[in-house]
C-alpha positions in Angstrom: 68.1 58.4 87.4 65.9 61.0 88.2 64.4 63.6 86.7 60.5 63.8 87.1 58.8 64.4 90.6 57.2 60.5 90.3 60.9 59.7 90.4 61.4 60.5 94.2 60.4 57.3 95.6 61.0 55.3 92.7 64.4 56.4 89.9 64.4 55.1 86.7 66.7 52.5 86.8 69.1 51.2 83.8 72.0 48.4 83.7 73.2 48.4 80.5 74.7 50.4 77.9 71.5 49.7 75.3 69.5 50.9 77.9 71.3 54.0 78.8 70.3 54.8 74.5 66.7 53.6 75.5 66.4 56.2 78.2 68.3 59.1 76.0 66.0 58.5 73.1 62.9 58.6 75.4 63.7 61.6 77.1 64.7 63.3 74.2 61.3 62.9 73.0 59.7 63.8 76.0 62.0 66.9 76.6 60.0 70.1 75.3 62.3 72.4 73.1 61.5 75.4 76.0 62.6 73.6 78.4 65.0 71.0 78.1 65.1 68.0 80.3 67.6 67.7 83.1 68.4 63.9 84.9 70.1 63.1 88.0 72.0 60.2 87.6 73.8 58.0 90.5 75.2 54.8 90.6 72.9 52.7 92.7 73.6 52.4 96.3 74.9 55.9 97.3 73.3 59.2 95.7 75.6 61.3 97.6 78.4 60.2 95.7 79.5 61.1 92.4 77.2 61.7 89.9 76.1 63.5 86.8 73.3 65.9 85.7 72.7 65.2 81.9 70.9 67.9 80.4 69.0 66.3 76.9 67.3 68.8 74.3 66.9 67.2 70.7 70.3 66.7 69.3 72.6 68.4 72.2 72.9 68.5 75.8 74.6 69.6 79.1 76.9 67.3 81.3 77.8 68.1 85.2 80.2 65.7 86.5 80.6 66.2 90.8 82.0 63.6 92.9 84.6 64.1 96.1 87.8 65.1 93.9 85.5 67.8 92.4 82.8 68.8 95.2 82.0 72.0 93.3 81.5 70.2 90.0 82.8 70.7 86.3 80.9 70.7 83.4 81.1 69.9 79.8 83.0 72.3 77.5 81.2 72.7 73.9 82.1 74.4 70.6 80.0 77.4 71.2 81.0 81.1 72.8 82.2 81.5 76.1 79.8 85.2 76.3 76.6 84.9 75.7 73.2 83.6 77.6 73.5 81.0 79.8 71.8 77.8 78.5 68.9 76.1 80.5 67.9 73.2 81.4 65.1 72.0 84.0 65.3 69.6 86.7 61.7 68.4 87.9 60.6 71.9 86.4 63.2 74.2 88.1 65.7 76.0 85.9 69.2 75.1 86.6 71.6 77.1 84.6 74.7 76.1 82.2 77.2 78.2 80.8 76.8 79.1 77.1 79.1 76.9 76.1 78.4 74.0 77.6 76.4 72.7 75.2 77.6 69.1 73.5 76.0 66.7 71.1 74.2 64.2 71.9 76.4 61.2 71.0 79.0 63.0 73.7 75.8 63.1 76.1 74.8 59.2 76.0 79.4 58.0 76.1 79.7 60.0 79.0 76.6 58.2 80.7 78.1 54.8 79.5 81.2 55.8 80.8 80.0 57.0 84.3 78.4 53.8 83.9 81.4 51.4 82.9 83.5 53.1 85.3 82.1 52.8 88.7 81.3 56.6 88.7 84.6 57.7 87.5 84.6 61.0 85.4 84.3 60.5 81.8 87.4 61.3 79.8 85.2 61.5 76.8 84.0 64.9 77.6 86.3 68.5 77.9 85.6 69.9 81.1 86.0 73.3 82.5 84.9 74.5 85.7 81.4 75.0 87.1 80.6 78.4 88.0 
């Protein structure tokens, strides 16, 4: 996982599912309220294959699932308006933009991880998708 520029040469690595909480409760603390932390996460062994980008703010988050079935991505599909702002997270400080409702707790944030996870990359079933733009 990536998602701080010391992370180029060196991703945080995790290989179990009580790690995976570890690393979610970390970043959630380290994840300023502004500007909401954005990880790159890959199975080990290929980055250029499926992955996610889990966005983490306090008690909420983004998920973008791409992989070859879906090269221009999906993401997750929240509760909130489909008008509205986009919401923002950052990835090694540059803004990367969600659509407003694609917000989703954080519980849905850390199965979906697990699940990526447990599932050899596959995308996680416990998260409603829609399109990216």
């Amino acid at each position: 996982m990536y998602y701080l520029y010391e992370h180029g040469d060196t991703p945080v690595g995790v290989s179990t599912v009580d790690e995976v909480d570890d690393l979610v409760d970390r970043v959630c603390g380290e994840s300023p309220p502004a500007a909401p932390i954005l990880m790159d996460v890959h199975l080990s062994g290929d980055p250029y294959a499926q992955g996610l980008d889990i966005g983490i703010a306090v008690d909420h988050g983004v998920i973008r699932y791409s992989g070859r079935a879906w090269p221009r991505g999906v993401v997750s599909a929240g509760e909130g308006a489909v008008d509205g702002e986009p919401r923002s997270y950052f990835y090694m400080g540059h803004q990367r933009e969600f659509p407003p409702n694609s917000e989703v707790s954080i519980d849905v944030v850390r199965q979906a991880v697990k699940e990526f996870m447990e599932s050899d990359g596959a995308r996680p079933t416990c998260v409603h998708w829609q399109d990216a733009p």
